[in-house]
C-alpha angles and dihedrals in degrees: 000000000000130000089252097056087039087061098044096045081051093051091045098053083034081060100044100046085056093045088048094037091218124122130232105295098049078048071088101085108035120129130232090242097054093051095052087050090049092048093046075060125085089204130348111263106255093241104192143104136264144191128203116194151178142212119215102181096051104021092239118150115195135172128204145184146180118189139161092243129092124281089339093176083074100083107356110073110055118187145183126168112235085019114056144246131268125200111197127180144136112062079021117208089179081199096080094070094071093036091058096053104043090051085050088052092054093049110263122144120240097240081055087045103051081045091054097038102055087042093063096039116124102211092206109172097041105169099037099029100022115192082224083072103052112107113183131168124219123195125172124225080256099062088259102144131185115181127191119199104184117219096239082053100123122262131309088018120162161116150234134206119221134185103263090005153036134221128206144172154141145214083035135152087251143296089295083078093065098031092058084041093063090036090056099050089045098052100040117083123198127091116324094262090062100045082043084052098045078051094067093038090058094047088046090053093050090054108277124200106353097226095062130253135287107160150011134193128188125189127190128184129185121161106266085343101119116095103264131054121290089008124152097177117089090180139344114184131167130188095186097177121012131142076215106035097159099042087055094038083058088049092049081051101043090052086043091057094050086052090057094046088050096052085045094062093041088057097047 
């Protein structure tokens, strides 16, 4: 075999392992079939689902995900304080995280961000990463929320509006994935990064993403709201590969809200 052939049998199992989101020893059992279709694929669709949330109370935004796909929380879950934050999957153009925010930051509304964004987007790989597959979510500091599902987004692919969120996902076991999910953030009480958490475990519960889970991420912003001085982060937490992604995420959440509660009784 030639070095040619050597690199293009390499790129092609290199393909496949990232569509399937396994590592080297399930590499075992893929099928011929499903390597020709990853390698027909620039990059494997970020199937997954995602919440975007707001606090009224405290004026905390916040964004989390849970795919079966490696380390997601890289370029899904997008966040400013005093802007907003953007989770954008499927059909991933990882590109509209910055743009969201950046039009948000300039004052734009979502529902004018997800417009403008669409609208300049390339779409420069048509017939393998189609724009009519993209699916984002855009939320204002303020709670204000616009989502796009795009019709070539694989099946079952949706979203649903809340009050104060939107979920959103696709190549998932149905709507009731996304309906539980809203339902769940709306009816817990607690601090943001719990009802955003309730919010997987429902979708999750309902289903979630078919091909299984591997990691979670969850972001939340508040102006000066973080633990230490001039911080903007409240949490940033990333399970990047886990058989159970949402279970150790609860447990990341759970030690992070003891921290806070710790630094709240030193500053009394």
């Amino acid at each position: 075999m030639d070095l040619e052939r050597i690199a293009r049998a390499t790129l092609i199992l290199s393909a496949a392992l990232a569509y399937v989101g396994m590592g080297p020893l399930a590499a075992q059992e893929t099928d011929a079939t499903t390597v020709a279709t990853a390698a027909e694929s620039p990059w494997p669709p970020v199937a997954t689902f995602s919440i975007v949330g707001y606090d009224p109370a405290t004026g905390e935004v916040g964004v989390a995900v849970q795919s079966r796909v490696f380390s997601v929380g890289n370029g899904v879950i997008w966040g400013e304080a005093g802007v907003g934050v953007v989770a954008t999957q499927a059909i991933v153009d990882v590109s509209y995280g910055p743009q969201g925010i950046e039009l948000l930051r300039q004052g734009m509304a979502p529902d004018q961000v997800v417009r403008t964004i669409l609208a300049n987007d390339p779409n420069p790989d048509p017939e393998r990463w189609t724009v009519e597959g993209r699916q984002f979510s855009v939320m204002d500091a303020q709670g204000n929320v616009a989502t796009h599902t795009g019709p070539r987004a694989s099946e079952w692919a949706g979203h649903r509006i809340g009050e104060h969120s939107s979920a959103q996902g696709n190549i998932l076991a149905g709507p009731d994935v996304v309906n539980d999910m809203v339902s769940a953030f709306e009816s817990t009480q607690g601090h943001l990064s719990f009802r955003l958490l309730a919010a997987l475990e429902a979708g999750q519960a309902a289903g979630g993403d078919t091909r299984g889970m591997q990691s979670a991420a969850m972001l939340i912003v508040g102006d000066d709201m973080g633990v230490w001085l001039n911080n903007d982060v409240v949490l940033r937490l990333q399970v990047d590969d886990s058989a159970q992604p949402i279970a150790e995420l609860r447990r990341l959440v759970e030690i992070a809200a003891q921290q806070r509660e710790r630094i709240r009784q030193r500053r009394r």
